[in-house]
C-alpha positions as CSV (number, residue, x, y, z in Angstrom):
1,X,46.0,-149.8,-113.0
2,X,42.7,-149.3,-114.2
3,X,42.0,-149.7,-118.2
4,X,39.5,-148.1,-120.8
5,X,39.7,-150.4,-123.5
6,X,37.5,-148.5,-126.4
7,X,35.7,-150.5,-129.1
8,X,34.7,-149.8,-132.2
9,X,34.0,-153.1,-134.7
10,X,36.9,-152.0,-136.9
11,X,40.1,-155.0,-137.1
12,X,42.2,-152.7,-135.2
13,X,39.4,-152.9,-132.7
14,X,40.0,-156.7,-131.8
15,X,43.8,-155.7,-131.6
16,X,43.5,-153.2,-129.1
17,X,41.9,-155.5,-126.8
18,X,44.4,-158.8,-127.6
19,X,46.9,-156.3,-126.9
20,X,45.6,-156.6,-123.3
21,X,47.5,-159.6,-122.5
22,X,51.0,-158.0,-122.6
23,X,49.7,-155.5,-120.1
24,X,50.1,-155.9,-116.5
25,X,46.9,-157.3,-114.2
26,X,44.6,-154.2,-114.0
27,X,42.3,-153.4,-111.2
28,X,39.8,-153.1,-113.4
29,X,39.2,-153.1,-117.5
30,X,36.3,-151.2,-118.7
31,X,35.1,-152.2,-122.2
32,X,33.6,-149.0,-124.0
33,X,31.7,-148.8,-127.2
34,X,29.9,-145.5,-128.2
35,X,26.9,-145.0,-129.9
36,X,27.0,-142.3,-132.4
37,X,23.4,-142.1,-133.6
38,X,22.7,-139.8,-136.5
39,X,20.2,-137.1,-136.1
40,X,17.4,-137.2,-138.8
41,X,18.4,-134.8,-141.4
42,X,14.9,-133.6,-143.3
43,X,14.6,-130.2,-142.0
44,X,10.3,-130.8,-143.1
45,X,10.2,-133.8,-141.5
46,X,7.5,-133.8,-138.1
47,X,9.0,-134.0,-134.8
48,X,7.5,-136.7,-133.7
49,X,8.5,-138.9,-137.1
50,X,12.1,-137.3,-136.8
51,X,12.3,-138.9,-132.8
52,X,10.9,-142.1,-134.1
53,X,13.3,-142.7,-136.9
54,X,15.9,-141.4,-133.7
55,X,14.7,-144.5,-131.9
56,X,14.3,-147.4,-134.3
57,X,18.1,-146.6,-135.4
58,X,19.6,-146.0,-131.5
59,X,17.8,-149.4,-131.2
60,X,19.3,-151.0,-133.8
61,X,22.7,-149.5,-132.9
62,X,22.5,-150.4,-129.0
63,X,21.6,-154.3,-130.3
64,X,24.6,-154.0,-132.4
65,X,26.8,-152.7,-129.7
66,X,25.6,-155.2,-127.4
67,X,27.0,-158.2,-129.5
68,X,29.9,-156.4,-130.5
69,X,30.8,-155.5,-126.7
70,X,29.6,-159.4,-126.0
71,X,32.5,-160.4,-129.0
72,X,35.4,-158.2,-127.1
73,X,34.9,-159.5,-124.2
74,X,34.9,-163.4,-125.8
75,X,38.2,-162.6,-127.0
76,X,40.1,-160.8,-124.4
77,X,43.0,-162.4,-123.5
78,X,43.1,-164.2,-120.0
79,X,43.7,-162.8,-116.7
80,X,43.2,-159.4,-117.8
81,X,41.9,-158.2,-114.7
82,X,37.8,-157.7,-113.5
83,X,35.7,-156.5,-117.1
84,X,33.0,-154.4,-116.8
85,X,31.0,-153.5,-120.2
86,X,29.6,-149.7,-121.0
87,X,27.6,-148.2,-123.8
88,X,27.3,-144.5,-123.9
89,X,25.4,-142.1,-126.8
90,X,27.8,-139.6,-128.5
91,X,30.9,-139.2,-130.6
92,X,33.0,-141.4,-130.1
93,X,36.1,-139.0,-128.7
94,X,33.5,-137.3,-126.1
95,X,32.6,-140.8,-124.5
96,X,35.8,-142.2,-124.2
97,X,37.5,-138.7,-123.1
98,X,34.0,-138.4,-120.2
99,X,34.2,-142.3,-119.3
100,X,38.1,-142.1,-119.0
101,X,37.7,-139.2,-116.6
102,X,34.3,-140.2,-114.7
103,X,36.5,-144.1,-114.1
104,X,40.0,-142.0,-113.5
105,X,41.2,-144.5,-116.0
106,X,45.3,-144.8,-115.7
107,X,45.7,-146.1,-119.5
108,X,43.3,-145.7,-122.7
109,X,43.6,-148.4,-125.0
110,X,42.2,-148.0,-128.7
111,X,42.8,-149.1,-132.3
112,X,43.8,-146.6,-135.3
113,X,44.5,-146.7,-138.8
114,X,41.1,-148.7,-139.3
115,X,38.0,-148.6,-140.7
116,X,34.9,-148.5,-137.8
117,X,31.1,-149.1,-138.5
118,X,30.6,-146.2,-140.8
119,X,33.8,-145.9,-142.6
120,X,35.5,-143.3,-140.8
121,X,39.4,-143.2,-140.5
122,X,39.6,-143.9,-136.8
123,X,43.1,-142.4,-136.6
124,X,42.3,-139.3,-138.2
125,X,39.4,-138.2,-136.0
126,X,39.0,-140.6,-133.1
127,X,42.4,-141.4,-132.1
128,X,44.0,-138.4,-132.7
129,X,41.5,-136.6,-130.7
130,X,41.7,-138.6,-127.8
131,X,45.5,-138.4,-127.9
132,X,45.5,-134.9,-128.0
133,X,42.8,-134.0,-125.0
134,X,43.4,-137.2,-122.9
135,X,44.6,-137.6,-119.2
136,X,46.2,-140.7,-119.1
137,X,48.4,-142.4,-120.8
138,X,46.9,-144.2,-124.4
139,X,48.6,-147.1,-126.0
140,X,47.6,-146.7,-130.0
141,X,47.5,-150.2,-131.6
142,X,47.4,-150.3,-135.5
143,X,47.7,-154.4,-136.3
144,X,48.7,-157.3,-134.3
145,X,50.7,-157.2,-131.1
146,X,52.1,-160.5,-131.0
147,X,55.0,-159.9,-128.4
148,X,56.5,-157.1,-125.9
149,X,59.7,-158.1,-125.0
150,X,61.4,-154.7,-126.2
151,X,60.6,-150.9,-126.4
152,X,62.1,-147.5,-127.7
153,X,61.8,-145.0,-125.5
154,X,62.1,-141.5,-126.8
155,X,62.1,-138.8,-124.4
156,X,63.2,-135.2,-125.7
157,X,63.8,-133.6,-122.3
158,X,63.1,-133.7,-118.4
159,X,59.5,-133.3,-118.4
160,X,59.7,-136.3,-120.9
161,X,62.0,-138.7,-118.5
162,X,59.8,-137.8,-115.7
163,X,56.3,-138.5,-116.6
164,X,58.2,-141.9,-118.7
165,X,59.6,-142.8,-114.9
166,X,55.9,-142.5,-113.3
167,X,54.5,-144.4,-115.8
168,X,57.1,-147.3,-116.0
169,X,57.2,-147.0,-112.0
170,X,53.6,-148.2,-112.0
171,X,54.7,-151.6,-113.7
172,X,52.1,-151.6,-116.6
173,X,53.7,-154.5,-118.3
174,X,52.7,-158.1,-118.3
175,X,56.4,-159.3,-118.6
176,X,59.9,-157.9,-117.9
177,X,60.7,-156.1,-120.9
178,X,63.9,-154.5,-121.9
179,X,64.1,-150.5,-123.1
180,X,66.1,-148.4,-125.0
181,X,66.3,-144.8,-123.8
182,X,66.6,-142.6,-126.7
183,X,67.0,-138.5,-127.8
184,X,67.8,-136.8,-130.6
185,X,70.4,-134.2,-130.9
186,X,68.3,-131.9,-134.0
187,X,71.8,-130.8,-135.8
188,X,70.2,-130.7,-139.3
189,X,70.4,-127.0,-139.9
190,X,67.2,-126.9,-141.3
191,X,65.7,-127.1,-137.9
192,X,67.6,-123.9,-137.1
193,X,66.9,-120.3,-137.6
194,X,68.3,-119.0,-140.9
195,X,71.8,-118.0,-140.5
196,X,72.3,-119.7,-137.2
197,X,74.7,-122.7,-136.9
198,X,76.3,-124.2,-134.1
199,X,79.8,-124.4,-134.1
200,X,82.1,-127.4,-133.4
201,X,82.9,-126.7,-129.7
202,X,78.9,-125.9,-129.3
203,X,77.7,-129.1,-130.7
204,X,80.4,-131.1,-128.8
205,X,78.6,-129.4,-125.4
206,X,75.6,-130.6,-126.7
207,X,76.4,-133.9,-127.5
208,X,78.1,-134.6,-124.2
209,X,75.2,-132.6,-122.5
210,X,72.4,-134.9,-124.3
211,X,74.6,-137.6,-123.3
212,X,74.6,-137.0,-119.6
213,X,70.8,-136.4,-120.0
214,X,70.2,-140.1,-121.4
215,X,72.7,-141.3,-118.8
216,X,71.0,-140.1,-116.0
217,X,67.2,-141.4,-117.2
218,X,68.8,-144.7,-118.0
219,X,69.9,-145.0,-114.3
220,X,66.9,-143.8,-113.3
221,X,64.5,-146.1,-115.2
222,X,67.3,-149.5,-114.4
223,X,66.3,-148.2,-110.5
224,X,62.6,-149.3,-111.4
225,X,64.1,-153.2,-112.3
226,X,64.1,-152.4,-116.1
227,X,66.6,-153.7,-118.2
228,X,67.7,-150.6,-120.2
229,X,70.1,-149.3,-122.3
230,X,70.7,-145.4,-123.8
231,X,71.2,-144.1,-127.3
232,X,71.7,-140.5,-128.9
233,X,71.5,-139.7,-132.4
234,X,71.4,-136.7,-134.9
235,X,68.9,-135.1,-137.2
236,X,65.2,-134.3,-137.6
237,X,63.1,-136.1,-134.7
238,X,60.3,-137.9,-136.2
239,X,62.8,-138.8,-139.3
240,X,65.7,-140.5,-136.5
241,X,63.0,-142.2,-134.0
242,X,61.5,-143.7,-137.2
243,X,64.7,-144.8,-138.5
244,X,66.1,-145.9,-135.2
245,X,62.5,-148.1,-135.4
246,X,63.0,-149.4,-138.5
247,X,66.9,-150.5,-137.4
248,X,66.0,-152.0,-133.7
249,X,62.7,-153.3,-134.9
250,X,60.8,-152.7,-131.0
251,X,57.4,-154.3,-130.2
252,X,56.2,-151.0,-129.1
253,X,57.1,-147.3,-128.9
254,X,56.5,-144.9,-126.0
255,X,57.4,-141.5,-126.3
256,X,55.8,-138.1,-124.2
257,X,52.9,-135.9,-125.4
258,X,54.9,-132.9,-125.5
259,X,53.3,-129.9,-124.0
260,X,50.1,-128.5,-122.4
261,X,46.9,-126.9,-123.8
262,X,45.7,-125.8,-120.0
263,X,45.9,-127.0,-116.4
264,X,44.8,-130.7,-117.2
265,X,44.9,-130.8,-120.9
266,X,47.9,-132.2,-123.3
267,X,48.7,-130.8,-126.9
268,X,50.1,-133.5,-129.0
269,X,53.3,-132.0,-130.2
270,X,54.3,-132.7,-133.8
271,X,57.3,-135.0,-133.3
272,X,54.9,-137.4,-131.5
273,X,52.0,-136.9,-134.3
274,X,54.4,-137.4,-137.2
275,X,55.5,-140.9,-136.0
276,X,52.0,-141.9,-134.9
277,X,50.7,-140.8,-138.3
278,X,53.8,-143.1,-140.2
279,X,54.9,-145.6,-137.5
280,X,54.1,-149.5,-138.3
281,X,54.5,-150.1,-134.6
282,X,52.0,-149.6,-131.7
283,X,52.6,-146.1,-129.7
284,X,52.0,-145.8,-126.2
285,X,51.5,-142.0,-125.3
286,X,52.7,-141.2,-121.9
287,X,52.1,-137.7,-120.0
């Protein structure tokens, strides 16, 4: 696989790229930090003054970013795979959503939930926006990753358990790891329409139907050399993937992107953004 590991000074930063060493070998790790240099903002001020200022401060911020990309690399993990280093001018979204593209990255990897250079909620802007326009894969790290040895894997239908099989199929973990395949069956009638309830036959079929479906993408994924197991439960999404979290206590979540803003481009539905936005474990995004 090849890796964009994106870097931004924040803790959650140096995270992101310890995180490395649970991931498989890659072909290649690119180390990105973005240079978001503020435009002068006196609307009297001379041209020529404003494209100085411009310079001295790019300068200062490219000297910056060179140590900082000089620390990441220090403290990546071993056996990572080949590291190159990249600097590029812009918001920080644009660059890693262009680099990922130009280097036809297979995974993103970034921190959220911290503070970066300039006090910005990475999550809030960064993250979220790479998550929702990305092509690949992203794994979301928010603290320390100090073991994979299990996952929860919610999927919520076939286009889920398919794009979870070509990701797993590409072996992007360091170590074997064992999964739990899980979906939720949304019986809380307030996720119904107003008058509408399923009655006891109906929600037997779909119980047994969800059933099958988890069945089928457990035997599946075991094909791949996983060890994996399969679990339904009821109620509101986000609220039973979260609780089923809190229960099994995973080293990392993976769950789908859930739907499509255009040919290449991914909406992040709201199941997958409320447990990003409440989650205390890493996420892995897959699509």
């Amino acid at each position: 696989m090849r890796t964009l590991l994106a870097v931004d000074g924040s803790d959650q930063s140096y995270e992101a790229a310890r995180a490395l060493g649970h991931l498989a070998h890659a072909e290649q790790v690119i180390v990105l930090h973005a240079l978001d240099v503020p435009q002068p903002a006196y609307p009297m001020m001379m041209p020529e003054v404003a494209r100085d200022i411009y310079a001295t401060v790019e300068r200062g911020m490219r000297e910056d970013g060179e140590r900082l990309l000089a620390r990441v690399k220090s403290i990546l993990p071993p056996n990572v795979g080949p590291v190159a280093t990249r600097m590029e001018v812009g918001t920080p979204a644009d660059a890693i959503l262009t680099v990922a593209e130009q280097e036809r990255t297979d995974l993103i990897v970034l921190g959220a939930r911290g503070l970066g250079p300039i006090g910005e909620m990475v999550f809030g802007s960064v993250s979220h926006r790479v998550l929702t326009h990305g092509h690949c894969p992203t794994l979301v790290v928010n603290g320390p990753m100090r073991a994979l040895r299990q996952a929860l894997l919610s999927i919520q239908g076939p286009d889920d358990a398919a794009a979870a099989t070509r990701f797993l199929a590409k072996k992007p973990f360091r170590e074997s790891i064992e999964l739990t395949v899980l979906t939720v069956i949304p019986f809380a009638q307030s996720l119904w329409p107003a008058g509408v309830s399923p009655s006891e036959a109906q929600q037997k079929q779909i119980i047994e139907s969800a059933q099958r479906f988890v069945d089928n993408a457990v035997v599946t994924i075991a094909n791949l050399g996983y060890r994996v197991s399969g679990a339904t439960t009821l109620g509101a999404p986000s609220a039973a993937i979260l609780g089923w979290a809190k229960e099994t206590k995973p080293d990392l979540l993976l769950m789908g992107s859930r739907g499509r803003k255009a040919a290449t481009r991914f909406l992040l539905g709201s199941v997958s953004h409320a447990v990003l936005h409440k989650t205390a474990w890493p996420v892995l995004i897959f699509r």
